[in-house]
ZADO-1210 file (C-alpha; in nm, 4 decimals, padded with zeros to 6 digits):
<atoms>
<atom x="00.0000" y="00.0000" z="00.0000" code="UNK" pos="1"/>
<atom x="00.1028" y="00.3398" z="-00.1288" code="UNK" pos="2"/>
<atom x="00.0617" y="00.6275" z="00.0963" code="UNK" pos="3"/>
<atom x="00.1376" y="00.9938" z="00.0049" code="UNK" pos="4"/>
<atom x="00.1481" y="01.2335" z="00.3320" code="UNK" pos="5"/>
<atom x="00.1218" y="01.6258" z="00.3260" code="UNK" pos="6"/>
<atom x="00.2180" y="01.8331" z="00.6206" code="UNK" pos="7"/>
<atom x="00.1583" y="02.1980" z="00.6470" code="UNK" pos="8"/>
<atom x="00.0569" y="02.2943" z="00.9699" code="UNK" pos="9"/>
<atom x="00.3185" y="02.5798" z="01.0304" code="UNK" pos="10"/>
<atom x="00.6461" y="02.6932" z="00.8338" code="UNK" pos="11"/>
<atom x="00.7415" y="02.3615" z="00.6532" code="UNK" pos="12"/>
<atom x="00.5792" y="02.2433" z="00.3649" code="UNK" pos="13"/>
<atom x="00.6297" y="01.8747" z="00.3464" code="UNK" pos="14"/>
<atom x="00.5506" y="01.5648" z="00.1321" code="UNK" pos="15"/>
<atom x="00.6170" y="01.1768" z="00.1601" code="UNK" pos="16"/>
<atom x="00.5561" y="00.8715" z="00.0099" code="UNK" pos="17"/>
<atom x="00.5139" y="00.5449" z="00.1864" code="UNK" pos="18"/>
<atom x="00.5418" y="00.1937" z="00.0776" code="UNK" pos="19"/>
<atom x="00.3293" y="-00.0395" z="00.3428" code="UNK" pos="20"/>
<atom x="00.4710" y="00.1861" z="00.6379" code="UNK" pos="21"/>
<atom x="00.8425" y="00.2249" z="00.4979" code="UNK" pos="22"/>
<atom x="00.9686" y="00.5262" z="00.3526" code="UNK" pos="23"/>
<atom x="01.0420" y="00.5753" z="00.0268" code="UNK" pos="24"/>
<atom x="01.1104" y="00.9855" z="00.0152" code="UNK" pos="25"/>
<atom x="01.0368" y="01.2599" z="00.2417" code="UNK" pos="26"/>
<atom x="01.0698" y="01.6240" z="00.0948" code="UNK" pos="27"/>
<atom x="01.1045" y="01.8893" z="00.3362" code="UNK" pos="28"/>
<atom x="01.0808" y="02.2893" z="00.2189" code="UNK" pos="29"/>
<atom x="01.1460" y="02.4888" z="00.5014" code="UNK" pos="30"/>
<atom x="01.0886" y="02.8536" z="00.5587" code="UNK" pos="31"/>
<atom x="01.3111" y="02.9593" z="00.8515" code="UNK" pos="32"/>
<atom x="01.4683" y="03.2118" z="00.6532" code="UNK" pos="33"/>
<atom x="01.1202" y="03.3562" z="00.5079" code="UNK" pos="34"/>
<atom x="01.0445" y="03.3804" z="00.9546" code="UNK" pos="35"/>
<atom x="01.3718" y="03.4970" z="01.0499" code="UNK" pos="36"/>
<atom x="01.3754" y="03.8855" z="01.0430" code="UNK" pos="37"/>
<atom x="01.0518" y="03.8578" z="01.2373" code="UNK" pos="38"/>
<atom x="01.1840" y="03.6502" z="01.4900" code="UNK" pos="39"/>
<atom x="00.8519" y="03.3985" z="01.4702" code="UNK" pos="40"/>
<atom x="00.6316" y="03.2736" z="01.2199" code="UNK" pos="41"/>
<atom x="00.4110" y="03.5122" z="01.0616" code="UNK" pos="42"/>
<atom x="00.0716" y="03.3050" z="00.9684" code="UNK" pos="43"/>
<atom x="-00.0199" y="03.5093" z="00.6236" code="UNK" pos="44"/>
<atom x="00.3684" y="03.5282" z="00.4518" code="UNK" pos="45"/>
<atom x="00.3309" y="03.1247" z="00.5892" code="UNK" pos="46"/>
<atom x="00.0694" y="03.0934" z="00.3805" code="UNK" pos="47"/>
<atom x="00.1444" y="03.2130" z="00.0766" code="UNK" pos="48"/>
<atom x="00.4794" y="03.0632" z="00.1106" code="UNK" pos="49"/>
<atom x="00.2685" y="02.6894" z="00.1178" code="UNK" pos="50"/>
<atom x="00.1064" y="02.7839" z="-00.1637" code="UNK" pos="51"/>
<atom x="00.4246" y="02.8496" z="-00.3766" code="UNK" pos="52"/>
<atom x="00.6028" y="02.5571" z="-00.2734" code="UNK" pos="53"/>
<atom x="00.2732" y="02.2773" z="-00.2205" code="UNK" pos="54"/>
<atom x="00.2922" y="02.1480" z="-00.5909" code="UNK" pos="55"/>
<atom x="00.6388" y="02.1453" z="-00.6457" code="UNK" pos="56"/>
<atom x="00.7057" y="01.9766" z="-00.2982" code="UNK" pos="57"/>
<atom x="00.4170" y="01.6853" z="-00.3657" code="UNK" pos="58"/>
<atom x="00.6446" y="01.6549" z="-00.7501" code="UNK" pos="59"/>
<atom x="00.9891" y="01.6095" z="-00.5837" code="UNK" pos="60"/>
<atom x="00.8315" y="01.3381" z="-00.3038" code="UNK" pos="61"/>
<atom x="00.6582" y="01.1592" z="-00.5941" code="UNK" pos="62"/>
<atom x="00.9583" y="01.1140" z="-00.8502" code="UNK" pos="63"/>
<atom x="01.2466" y="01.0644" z="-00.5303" code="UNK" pos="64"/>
<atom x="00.9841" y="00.7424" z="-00.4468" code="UNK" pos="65"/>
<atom x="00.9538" y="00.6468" z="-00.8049" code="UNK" pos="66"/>
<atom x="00.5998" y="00.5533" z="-00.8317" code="UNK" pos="67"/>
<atom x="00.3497" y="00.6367" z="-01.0499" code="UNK" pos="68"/>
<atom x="00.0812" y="00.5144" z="-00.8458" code="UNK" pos="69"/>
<atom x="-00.0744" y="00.6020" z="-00.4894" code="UNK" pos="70"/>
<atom x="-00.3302" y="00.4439" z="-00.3033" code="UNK" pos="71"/>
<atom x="-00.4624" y="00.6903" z="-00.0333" code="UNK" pos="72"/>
<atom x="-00.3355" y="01.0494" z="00.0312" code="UNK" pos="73"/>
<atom x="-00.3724" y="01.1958" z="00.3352" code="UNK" pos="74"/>
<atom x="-00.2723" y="01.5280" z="00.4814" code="UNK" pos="75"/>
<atom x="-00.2915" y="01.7348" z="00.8247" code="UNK" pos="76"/>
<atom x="-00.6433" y="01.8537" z="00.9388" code="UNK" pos="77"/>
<atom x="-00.4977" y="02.0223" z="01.2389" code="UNK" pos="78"/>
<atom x="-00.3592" y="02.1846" z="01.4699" code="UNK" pos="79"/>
<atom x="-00.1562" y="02.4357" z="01.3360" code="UNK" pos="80"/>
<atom x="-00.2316" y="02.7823" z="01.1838" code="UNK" pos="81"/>
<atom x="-00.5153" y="02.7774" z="00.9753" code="UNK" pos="82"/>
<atom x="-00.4068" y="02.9208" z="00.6273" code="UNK" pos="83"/>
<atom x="-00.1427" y="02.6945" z="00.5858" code="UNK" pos="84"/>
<atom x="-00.3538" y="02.4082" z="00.6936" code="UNK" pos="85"/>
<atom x="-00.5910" y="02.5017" z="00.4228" code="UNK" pos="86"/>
<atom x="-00.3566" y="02.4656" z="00.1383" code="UNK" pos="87"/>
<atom x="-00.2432" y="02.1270" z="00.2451" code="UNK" pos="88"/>
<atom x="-00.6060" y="02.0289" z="00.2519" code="UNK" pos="89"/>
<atom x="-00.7080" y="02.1227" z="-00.0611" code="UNK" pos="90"/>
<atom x="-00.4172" y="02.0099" z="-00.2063" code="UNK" pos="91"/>
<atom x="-00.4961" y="01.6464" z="-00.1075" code="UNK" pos="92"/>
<atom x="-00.8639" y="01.6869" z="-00.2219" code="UNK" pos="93"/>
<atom x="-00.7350" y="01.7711" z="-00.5686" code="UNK" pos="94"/>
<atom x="-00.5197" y="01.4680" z="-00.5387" code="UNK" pos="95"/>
<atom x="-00.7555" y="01.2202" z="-00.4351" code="UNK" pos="96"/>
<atom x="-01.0372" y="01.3768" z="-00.6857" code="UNK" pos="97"/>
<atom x="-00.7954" y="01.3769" z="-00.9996" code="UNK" pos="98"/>
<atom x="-00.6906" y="01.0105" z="-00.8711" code="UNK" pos="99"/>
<atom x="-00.9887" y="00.8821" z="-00.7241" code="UNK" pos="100"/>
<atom x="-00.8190" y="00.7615" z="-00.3796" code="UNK" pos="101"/>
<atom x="-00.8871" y="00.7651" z="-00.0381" code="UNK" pos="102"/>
<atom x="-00.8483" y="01.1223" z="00.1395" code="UNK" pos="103"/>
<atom x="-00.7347" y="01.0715" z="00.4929" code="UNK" pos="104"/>
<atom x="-00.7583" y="01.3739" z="00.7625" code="UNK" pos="105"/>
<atom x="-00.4492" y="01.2786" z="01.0244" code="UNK" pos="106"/>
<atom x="-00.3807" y="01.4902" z="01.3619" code="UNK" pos="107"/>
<atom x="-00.0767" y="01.6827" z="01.3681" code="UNK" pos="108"/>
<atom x="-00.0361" y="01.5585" z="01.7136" code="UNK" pos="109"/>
<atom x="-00.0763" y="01.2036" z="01.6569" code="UNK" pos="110"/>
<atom x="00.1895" y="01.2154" z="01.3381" code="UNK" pos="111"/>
<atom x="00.4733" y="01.2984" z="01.6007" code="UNK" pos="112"/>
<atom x="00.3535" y="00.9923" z="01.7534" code="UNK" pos="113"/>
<atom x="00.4940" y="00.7841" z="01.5304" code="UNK" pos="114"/>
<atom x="00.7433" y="00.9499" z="01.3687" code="UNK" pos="115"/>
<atom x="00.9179" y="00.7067" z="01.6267" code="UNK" pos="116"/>
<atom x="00.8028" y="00.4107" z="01.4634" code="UNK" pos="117"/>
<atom x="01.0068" y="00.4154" z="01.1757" code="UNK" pos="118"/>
<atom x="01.3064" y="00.2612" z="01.3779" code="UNK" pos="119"/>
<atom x="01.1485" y="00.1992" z="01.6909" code="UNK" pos="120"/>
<atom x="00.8608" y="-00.0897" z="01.7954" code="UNK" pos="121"/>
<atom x="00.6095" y="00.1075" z="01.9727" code="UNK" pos="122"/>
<atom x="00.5109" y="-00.0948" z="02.2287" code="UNK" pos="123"/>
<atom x="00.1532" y="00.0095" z="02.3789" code="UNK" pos="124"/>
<atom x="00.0158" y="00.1122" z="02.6228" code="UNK" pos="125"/>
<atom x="00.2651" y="00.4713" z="02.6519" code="UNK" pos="126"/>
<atom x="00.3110" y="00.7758" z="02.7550" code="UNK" pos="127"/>
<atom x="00.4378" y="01.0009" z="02.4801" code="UNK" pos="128"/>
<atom x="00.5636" y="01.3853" z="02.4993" code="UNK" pos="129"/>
<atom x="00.4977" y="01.5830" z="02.2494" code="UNK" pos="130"/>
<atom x="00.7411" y="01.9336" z="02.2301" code="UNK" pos="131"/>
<atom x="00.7634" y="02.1533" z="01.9421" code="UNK" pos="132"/>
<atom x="00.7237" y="02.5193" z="01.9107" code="UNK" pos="133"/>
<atom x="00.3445" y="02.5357" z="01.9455" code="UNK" pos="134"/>
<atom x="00.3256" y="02.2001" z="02.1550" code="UNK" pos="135"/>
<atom x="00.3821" y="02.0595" z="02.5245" code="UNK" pos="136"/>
<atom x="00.1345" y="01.7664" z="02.5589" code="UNK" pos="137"/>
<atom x="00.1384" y="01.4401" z="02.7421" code="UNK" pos="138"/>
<atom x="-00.0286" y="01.1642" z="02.6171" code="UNK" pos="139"/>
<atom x="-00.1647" y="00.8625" z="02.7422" code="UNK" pos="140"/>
<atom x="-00.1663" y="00.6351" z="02.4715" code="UNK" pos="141"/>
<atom x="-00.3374" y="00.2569" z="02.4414" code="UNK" pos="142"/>
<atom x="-00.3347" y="00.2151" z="02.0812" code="UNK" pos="143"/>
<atom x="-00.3051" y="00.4013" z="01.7424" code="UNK" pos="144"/>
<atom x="-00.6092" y="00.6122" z="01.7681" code="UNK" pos="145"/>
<atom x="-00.6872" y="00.5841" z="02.1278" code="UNK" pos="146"/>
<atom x="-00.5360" y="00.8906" z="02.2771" code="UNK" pos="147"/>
<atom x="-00.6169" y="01.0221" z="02.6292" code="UNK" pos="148"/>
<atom x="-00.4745" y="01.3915" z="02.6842" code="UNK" pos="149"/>
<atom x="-00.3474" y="01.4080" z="03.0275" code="UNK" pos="150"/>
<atom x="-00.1637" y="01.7553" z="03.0164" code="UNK" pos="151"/>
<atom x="-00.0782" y="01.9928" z="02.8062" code="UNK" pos="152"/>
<atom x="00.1081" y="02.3599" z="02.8619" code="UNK" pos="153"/>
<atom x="-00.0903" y="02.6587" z="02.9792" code="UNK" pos="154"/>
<atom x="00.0997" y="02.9266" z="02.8283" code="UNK" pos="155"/>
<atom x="00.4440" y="02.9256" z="02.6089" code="UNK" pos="156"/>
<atom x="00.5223" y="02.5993" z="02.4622" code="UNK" pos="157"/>
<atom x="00.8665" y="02.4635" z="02.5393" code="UNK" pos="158"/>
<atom x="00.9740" y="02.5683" z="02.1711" code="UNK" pos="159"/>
<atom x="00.8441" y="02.9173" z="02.2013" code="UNK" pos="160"/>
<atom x="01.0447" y="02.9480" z="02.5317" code="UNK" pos="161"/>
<atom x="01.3523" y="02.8935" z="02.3700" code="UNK" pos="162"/>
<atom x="01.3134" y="03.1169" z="02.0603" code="UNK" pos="163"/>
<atom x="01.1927" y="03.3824" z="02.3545" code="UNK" pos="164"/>
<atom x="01.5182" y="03.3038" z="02.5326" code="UNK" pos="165"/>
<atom x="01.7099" y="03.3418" z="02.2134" code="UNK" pos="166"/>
<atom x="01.5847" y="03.6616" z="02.1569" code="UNK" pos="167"/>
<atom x="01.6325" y="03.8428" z="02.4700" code="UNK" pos="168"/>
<atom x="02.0590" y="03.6541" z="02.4225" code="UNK" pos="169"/>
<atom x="02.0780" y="03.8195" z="02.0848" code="UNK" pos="170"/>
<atom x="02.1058" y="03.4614" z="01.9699" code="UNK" pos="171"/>
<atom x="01.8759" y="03.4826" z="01.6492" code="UNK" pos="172"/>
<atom x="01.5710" y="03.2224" z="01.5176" code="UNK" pos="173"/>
<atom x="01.4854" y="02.9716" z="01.5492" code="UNK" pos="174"/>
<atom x="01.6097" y="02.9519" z="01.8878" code="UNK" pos="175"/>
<atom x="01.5886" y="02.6176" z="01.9424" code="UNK" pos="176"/>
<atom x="01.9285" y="02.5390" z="01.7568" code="UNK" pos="177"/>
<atom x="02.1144" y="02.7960" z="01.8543" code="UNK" pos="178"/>
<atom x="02.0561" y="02.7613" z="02.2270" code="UNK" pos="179"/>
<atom x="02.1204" y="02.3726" z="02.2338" code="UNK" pos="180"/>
<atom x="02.4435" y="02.4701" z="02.0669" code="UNK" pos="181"/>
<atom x="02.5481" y="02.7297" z="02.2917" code="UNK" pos="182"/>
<atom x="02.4364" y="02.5152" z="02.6136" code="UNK" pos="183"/>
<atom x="02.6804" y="02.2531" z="02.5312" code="UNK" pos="184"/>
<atom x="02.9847" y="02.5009" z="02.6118" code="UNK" pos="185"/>
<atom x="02.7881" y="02.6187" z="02.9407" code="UNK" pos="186"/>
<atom x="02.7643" y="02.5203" z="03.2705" code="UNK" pos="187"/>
<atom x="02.4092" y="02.4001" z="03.3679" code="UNK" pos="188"/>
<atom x="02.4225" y="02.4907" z="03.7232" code="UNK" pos="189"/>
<atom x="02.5283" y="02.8343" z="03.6752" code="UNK" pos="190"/>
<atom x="02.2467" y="03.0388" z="03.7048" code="UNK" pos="191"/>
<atom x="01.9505" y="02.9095" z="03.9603" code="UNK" pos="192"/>
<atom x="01.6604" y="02.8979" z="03.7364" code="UNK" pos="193"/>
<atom x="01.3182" y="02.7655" z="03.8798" code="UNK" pos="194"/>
<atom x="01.1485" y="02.4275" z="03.7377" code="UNK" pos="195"/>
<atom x="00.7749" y="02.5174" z="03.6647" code="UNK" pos="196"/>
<atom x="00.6651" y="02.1553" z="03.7398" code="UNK" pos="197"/>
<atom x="00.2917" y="02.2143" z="03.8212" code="UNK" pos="198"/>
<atom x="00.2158" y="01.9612" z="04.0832" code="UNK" pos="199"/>
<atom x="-00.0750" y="01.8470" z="04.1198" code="UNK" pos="200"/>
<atom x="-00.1541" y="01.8086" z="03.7367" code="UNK" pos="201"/>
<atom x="-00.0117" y="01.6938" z="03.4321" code="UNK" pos="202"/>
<atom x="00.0228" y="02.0372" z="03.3039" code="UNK" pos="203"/>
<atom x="00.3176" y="02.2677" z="03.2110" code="UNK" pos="204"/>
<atom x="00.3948" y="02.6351" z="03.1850" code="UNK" pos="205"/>
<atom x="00.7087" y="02.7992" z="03.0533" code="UNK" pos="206"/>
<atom x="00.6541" y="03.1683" z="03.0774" code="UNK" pos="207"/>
<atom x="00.7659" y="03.1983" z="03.3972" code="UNK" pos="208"/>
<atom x="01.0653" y="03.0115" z="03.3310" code="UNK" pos="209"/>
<atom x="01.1087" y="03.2713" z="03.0137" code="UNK" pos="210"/>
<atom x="01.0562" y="03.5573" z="03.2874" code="UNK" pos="211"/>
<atom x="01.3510" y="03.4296" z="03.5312" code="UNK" pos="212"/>
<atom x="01.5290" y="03.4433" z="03.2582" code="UNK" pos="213"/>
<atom x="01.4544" y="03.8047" z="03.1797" code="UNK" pos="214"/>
<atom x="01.4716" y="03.8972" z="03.5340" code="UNK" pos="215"/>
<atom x="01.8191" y="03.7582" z="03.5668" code="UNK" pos="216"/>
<atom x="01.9432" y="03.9647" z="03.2743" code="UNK" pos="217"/>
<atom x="01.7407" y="04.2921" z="03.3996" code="UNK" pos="218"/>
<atom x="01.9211" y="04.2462" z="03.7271" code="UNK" pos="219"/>
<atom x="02.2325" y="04.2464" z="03.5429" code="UNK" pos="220"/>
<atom x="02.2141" y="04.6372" z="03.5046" code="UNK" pos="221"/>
<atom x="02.3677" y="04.7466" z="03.1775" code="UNK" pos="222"/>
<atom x="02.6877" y="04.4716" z="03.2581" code="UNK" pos="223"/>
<atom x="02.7361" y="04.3091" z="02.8715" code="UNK" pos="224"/>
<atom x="02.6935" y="03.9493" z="02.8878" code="UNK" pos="225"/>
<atom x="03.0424" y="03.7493" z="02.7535" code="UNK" pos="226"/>
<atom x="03.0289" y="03.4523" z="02.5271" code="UNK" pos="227"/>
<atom x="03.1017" y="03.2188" z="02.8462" code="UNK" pos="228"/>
<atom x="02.8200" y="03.4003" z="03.0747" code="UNK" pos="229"/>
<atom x="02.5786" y="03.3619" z="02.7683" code="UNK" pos="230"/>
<atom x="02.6273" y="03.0183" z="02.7524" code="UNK" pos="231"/>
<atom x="02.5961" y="02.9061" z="03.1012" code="UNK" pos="232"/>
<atom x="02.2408" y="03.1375" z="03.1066" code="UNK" pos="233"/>
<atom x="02.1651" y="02.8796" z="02.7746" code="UNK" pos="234"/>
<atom x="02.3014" y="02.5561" z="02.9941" code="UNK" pos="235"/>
<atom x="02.0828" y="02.6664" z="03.2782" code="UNK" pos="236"/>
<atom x="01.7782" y="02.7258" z="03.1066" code="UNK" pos="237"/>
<atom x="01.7556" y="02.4191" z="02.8639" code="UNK" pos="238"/>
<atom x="01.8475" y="02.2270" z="03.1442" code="UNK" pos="239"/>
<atom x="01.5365" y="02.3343" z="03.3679" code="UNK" pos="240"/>
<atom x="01.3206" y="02.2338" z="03.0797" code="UNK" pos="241"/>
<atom x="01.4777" y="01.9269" z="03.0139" code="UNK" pos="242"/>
<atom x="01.4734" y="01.8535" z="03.3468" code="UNK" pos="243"/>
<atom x="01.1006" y="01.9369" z="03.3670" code="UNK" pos="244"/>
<atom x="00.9747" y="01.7751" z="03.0801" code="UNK" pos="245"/>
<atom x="01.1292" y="01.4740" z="03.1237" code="UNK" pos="246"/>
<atom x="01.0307" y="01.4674" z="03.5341" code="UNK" pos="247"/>
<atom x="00.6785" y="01.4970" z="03.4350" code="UNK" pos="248"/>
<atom x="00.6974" y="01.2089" z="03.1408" code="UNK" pos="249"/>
<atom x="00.8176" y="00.9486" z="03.3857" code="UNK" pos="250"/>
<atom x="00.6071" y="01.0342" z="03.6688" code="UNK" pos="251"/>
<atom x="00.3057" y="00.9557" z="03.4518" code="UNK" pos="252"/>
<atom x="00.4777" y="00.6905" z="03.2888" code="UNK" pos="253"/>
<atom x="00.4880" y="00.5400" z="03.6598" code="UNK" pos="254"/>
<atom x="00.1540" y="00.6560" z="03.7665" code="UNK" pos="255"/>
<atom x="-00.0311" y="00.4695" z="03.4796" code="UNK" pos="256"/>
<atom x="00.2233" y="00.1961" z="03.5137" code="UNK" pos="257"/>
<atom x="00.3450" y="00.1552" z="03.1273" code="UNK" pos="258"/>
<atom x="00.6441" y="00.0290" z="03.0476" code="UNK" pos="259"/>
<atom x="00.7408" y="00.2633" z="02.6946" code="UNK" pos="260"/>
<atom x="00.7793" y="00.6520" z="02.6346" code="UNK" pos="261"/>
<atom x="00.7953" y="00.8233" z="02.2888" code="UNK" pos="262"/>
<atom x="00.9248" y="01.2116" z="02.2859" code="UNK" pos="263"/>
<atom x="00.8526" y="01.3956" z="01.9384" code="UNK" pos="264"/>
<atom x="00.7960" y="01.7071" z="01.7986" code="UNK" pos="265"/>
<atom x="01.0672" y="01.9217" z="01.6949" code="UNK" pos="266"/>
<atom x="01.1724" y="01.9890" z="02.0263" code="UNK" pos="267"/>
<atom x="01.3101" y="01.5954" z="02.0642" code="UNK" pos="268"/>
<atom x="01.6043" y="01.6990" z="01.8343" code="UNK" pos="269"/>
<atom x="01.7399" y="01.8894" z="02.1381" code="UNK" pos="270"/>
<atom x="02.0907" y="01.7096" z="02.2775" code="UNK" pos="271"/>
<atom x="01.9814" y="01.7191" z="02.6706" code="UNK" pos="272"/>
<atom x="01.6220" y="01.6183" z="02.6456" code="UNK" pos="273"/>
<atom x="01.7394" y="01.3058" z="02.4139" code="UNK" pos="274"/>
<atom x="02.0370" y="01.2386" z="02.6875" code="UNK" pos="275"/>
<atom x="01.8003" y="01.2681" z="03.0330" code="UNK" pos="276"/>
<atom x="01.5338" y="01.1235" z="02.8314" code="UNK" pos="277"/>
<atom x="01.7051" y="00.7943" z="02.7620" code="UNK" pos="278"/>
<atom x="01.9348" y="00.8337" z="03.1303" code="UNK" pos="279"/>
<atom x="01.6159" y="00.8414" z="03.3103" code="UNK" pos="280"/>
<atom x="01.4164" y="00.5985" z="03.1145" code="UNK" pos="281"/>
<atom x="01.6942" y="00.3492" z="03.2137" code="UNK" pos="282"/>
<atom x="01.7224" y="00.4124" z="03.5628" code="UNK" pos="283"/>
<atom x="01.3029" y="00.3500" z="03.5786" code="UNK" pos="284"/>
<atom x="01.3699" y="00.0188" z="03.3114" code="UNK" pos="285"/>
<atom x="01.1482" y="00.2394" z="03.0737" code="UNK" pos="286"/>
<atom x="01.1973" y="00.1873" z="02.7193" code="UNK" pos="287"/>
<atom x="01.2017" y="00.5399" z="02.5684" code="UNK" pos="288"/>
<atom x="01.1665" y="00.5786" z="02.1732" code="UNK" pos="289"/>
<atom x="01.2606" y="00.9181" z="01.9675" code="UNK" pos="290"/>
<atom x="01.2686" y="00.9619" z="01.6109" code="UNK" pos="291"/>
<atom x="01.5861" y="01.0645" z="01.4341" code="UNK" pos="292"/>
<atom x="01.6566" y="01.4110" z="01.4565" code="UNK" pos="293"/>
<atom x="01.5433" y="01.4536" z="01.1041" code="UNK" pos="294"/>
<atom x="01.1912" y="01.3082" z="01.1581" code="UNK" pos="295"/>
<atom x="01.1602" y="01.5040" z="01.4832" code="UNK" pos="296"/>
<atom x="01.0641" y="01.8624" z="01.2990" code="UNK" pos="297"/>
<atom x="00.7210" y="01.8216" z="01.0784" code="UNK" pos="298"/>
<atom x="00.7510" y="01.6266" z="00.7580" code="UNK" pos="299"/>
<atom x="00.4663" y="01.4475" z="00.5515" code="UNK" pos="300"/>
<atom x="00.6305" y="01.0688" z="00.6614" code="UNK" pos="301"/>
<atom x="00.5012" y="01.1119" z="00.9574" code="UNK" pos="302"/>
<atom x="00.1013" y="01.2101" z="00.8153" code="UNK" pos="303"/>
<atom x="00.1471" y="00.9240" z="00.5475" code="UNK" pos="304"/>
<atom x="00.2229" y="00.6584" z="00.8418" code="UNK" pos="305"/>
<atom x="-00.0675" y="00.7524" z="01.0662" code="UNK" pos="306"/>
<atom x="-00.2487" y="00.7410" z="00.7650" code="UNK" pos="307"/>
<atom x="-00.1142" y="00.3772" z="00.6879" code="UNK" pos="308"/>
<atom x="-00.2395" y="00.2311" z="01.0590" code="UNK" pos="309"/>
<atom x="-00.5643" y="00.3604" z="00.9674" code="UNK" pos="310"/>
<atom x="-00.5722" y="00.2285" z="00.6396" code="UNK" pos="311"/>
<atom x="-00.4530" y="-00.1094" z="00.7107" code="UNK" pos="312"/>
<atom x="-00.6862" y="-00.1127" z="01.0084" code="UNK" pos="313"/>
<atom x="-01.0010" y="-00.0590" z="00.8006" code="UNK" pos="314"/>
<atom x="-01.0766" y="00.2714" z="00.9519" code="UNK" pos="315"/>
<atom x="-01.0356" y="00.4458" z="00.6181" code="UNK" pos="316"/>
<atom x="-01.2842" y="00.3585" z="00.3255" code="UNK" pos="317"/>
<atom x="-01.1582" y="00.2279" z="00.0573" code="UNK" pos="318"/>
<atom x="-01.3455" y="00.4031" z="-00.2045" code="UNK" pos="319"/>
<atom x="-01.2814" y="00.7647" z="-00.2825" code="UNK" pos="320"/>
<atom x="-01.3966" y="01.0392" z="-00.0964" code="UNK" pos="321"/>
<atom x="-01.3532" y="01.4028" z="-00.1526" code="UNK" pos="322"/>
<atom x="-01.4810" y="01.4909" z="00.1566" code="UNK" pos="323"/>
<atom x="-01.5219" y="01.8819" z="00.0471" code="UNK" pos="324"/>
<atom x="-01.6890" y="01.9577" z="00.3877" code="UNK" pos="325"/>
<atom x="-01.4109" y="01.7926" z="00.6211" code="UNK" pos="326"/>
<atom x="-01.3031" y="02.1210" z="00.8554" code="UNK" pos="327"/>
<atom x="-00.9369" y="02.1916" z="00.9161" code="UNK" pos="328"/>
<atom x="-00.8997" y="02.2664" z="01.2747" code="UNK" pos="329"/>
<atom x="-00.6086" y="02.5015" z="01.4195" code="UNK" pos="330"/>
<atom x="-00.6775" y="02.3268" z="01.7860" code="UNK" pos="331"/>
<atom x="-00.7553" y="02.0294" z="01.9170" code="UNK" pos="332"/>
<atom x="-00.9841" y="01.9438" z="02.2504" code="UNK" pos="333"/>
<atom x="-00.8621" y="01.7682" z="02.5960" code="UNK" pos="334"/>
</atoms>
């Protein structure tokens, strides 16, 4: 079974084609330099960027796999930002009409999921954390489409933290990147940063954390910041989320007594979350799965394989279906 996955929920416009779960390409057009001079993705230049680069994308995905043929397309319904989520949409309804193939709507969420799967055996039930730049949720997962949320973040995502953090360095977007880079040469324990755990719930928040931050550099007076101070405040910082996100992950990994974590979303490509992730998952006898880096940021593998479960499950007719009312949605309910 052929599967060809479009993502466009935010600044990457991706395609992929699938051959019965395995991946045969995965095109990935990115717009960080579109974004960068406004420090943050701007929804409408997004937009219009997805709609330059959608058909060109799908092209490249299709002649890389070197098939003619698909049997289902399916695409993000949601959540991300709306316009851009539109043009992936109709995108795959003109695919599926000119080709007369199943049209598959696939969470955003649920494709970072199992981005680990594609050199990992996801063993359910598990927890899985889900971290990107518009994303902190916590998962309880028995199955592929049986998803309970048990927390998610109640202001800043952890991504967003660190592209605010990068800003108020000087350090440029995305900030991600640049901030795992710098924390490498830092010290981790130089500056006393608090760990927003939220007990009592499964919840996060990272503004605060954002705010000691900005606090600690306001206290500072007009004193410059060296290339070794800058890099200890980046060492401190990523490791209070680290340290946060993955505390949380294994206390409800031992509360609902499962034996496997996944971590995705773009997020997971960061150095100390991957290292405490796995060091801690060991010490508990967790198995803990994360995609490669590569299949950590948004691509359309990741649509195309959720797709796939629900295909080979059934779930999915098998006849074409436009679907031309099928809503995108730029959020998703508890």
């Amino acid at each position: 079974m052929r599967v060809l996955g479009i993502e466009t929920s935010c600044d990457e416009t991706a395609a992929a084609v699938l051959e019965d779960g395995r991946i045969l390409s995965n095109v990935v057009s990115s717009q960080i330099a579109l974004h960068r001079e406004f420090n943050g993705v701007v929804p409408e230049l997004a937009a219009r960027a997805h709609l330059q680069k959608i058909y060109p994308v799908i092209d490249a995905a299709r002649r890389e796999a070197g098939v003619k043929k698909i049997d289902a397309v399916a695409y993000t319904r949601g959540p991300g930002l709306l316009g851009p989520l539109l043009v992936g949409k109709v995108a795959a309804q003109a695919i599926a009409l000119m080709e007369k193939i199943p049209l598959v709507p696939v969470n955003h969420l649920e494709g970072h999921v199992f981005a680990a799967e594609f050199e990992n055996r996801l063993e359910f039930p598990l927890v899985a954390l889900i971290v990107s730049g518009g994303h902190t949720d916590l998962l309880l997962c028995r199955g592929p489409g049986r998803y309970r949320v048990l927390g998610r973040t109640r202001d800043d995502a952890a991504g967003e933290a660190y592209d605010k953090v990068a800003r108020l360095l000087g350090l440029g977007y995305p900030g991600g990147p640049v901030v795992d880079k710098a924390a490498r040469r830092g010290n981790p324990k130089a500056v006393d940063l608090p760990r927003p755990y939220m007990p009592e719930t499964w919840d996060f928040s990272f503004a605060g954390l954002k705010t000691a931050v900005l606090y600690y550099l306001r206290d500072r007076g007009s004193k410059k910041l060296g290339l070794d101070e800058i890099d200890d405040v980046c060492a401190s910082f990523q490791e209070a989320v680290a340290d946060t996100l993955v505390t949380k992950a294994m206390a409800a990994a031992r509360r609902f007594r499962v034996k496997s974590a996944v971590i995705g979303g773009g997020v997971a490509a960061n150095s100390r979350l991957r290292e405490l992730s796995a060091f801690r998952g060991q010490e508990l006898g967790l198995k803990v799965a994360m995609p490669t880096p590569r299949l950590c940021t948004d691509n359309g593998a990741m649509i195309a394989r959720v797709a796939w479960h629900r295909l080979k499950a059934g779930a999915v007719e098998r006849r074409y279906r436009s679907d031309p009312g099928l809503p995108v949605r730029s959020w998703v309910r508890r």
